[in-house]
C-alpha positions in Angstrom: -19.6 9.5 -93.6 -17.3 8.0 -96.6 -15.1 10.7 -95.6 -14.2 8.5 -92.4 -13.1 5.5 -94.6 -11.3 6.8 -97.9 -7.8 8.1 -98.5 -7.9 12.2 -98.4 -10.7 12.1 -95.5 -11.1 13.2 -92.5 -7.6 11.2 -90.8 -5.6 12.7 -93.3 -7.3 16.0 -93.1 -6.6 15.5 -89.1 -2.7 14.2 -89.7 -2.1 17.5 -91.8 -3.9 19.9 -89.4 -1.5 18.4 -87.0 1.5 19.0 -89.1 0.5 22.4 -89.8 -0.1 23.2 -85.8 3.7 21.6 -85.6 4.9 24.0 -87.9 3.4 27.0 -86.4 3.7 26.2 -82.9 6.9 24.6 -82.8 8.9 26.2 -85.1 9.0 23.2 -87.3 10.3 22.9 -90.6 7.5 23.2 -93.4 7.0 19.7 -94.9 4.7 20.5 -97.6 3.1 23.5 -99.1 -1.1 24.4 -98.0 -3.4 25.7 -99.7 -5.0 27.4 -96.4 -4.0 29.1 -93.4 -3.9 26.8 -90.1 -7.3 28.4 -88.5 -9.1 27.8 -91.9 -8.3 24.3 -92.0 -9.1 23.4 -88.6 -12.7 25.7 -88.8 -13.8 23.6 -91.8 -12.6 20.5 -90.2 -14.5 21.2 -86.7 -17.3 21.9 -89.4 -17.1 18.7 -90.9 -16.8 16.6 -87.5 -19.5 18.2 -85.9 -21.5 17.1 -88.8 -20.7 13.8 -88.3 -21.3 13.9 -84.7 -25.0 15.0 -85.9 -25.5 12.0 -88.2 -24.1 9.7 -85.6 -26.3 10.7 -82.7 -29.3 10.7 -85.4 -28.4 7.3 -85.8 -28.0 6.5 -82.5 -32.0 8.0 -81.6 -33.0 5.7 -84.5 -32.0 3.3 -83.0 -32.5 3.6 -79.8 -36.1 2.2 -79.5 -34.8 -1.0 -80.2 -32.3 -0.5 -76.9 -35.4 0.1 -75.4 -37.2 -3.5 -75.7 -34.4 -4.9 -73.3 -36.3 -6.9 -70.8 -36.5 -5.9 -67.3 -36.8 -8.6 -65.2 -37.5 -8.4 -61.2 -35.5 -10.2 -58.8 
């Protein structure tokens, strides 16, 4: 989850699949040479978000039980 906070995480990893996409589907000039091809970038970034989106809903059934103790009062 540092990955979402620090410089060279997932936004930039997101900004730079986005430039790469511009490149290749509009015919934009290259702005700065990569190190992988466009559907190798965006597989290991999917990867890498879905495994966030594991950890968060883990989170989220830890602490569910405590949503749980919300009164519920009759009328």
């Amino acid at each position: 989850m540092r990955r979402l906070k620090q410089s060279n995480g997932i936004r930039d990893d997101i900004l730079r699949l986005h430039r790469m996409a511009h490149t290749v589907i509009n015919g934009a000039p290259l702005s700065e040479p990569y190190k992988e091809d466009l559907w190798e970038a965006a597989a290991a970034l999917v990867e890498e978000l879905q495994s966030v989106a594991r950890a968060c809903c883990d989170i989220a059934d830890a602490i569910q039980p405590l949503a749980d103790l919300e009164p519920h009062l009759e009328d």
